[in-house]
C-alpha positions as CSV (number, residue, x, y, z in Angstrom):
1,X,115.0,95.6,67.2
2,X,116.8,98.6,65.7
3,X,120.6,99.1,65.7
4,X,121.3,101.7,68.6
5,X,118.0,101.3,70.7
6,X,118.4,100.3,73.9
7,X,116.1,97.5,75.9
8,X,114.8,99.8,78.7
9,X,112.0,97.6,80.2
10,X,108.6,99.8,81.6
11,X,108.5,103.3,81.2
12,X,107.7,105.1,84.6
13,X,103.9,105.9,84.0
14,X,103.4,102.3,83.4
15,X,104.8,101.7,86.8
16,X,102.7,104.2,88.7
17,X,99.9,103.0,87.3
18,X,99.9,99.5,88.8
19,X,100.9,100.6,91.8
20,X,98.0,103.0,91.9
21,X,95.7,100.8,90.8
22,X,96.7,98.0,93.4
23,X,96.3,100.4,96.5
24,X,92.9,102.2,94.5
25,X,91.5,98.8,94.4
26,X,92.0,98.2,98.0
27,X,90.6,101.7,99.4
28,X,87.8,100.8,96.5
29,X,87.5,97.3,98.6
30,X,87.0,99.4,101.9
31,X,84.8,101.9,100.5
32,X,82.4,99.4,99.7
33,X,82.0,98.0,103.0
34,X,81.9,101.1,104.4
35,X,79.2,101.7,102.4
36,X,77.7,98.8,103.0
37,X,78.3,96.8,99.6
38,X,80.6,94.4,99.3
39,X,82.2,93.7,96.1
40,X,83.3,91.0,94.7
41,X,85.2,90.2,91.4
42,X,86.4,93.6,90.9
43,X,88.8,95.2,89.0
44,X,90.8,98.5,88.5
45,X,92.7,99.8,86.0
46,X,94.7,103.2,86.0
47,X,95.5,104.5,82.9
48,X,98.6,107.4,83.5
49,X,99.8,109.6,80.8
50,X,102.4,112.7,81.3
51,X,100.9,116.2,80.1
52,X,102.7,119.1,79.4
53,X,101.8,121.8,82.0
54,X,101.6,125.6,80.5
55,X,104.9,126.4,82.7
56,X,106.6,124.1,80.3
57,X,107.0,121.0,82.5
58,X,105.0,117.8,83.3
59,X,102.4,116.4,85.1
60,X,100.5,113.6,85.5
61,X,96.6,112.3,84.2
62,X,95.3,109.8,85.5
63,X,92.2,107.5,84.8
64,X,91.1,104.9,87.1
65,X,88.4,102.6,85.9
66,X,86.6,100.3,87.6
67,X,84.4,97.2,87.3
68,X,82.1,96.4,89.9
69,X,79.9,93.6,88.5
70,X,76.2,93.4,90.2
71,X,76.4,97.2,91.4
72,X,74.4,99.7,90.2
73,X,76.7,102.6,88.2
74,X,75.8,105.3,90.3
75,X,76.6,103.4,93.5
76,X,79.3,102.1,91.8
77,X,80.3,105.7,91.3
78,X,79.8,106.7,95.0
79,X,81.8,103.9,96.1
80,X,85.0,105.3,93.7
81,X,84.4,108.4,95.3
82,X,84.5,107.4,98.8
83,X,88.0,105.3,97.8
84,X,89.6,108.1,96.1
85,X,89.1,109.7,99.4
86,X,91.3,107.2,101.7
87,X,93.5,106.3,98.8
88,X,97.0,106.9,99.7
89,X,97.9,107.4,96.4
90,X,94.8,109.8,95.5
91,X,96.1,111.7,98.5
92,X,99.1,112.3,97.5
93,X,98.0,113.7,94.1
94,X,95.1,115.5,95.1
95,X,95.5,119.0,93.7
96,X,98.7,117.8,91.6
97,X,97.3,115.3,89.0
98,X,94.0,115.0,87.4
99,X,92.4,112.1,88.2
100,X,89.2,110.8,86.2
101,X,86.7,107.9,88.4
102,X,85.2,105.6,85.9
103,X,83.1,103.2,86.1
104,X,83.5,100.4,83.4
């Protein structure tokens, strides 16, 4: 390590996006039923980056990828979007962050 840097642990995106991805996965979980096919195995992954805005501020991007292993992509695609409509965390960003559903 460098002289004069500091040990800061995480950075706040990185934070944010495990916590999104944890309650993504279980709306994702939901979903599925919902729509009548169960997953199992799954994953998600949120990538989150900070963007400038053109008001010279920040905002967030997000990513969420998942893997849904014996589902067919589009249904695996309808499934995403039925979770990132009951997603707590896709609520609260809805019209604040740009999120991106894809499926891995």
């Amino acid at each position: 390590m460098e002289k004069g840097i500091e040990t800061r642990g995480p950075n706040p995106e990185l934070l944010f996006a495990g916590a999104y991805s944890a309650c993504y996965h279980g709306a994702l979980v939901k979903a599925a039923k919902k729509l009548g096919t169960p997953v199992q195995n799954s994953i998600v992954r949120a990538l989150v980056s900070l963007v400038e805005d053109d008001k010279g501020g920040s905002g967030l991007a997000v990513e969420l990828h998942a893997q849904l292993p014996d589902i067919a992509p589009d249904q695996a695609q309808r499934i995403m979007e039925e979770a990132h409509q009951t997603c707590p965390y896709s609520k609260a960003l809805r019209g604040q962050a740009s999120v991106a559903l894809m499926v891995d």
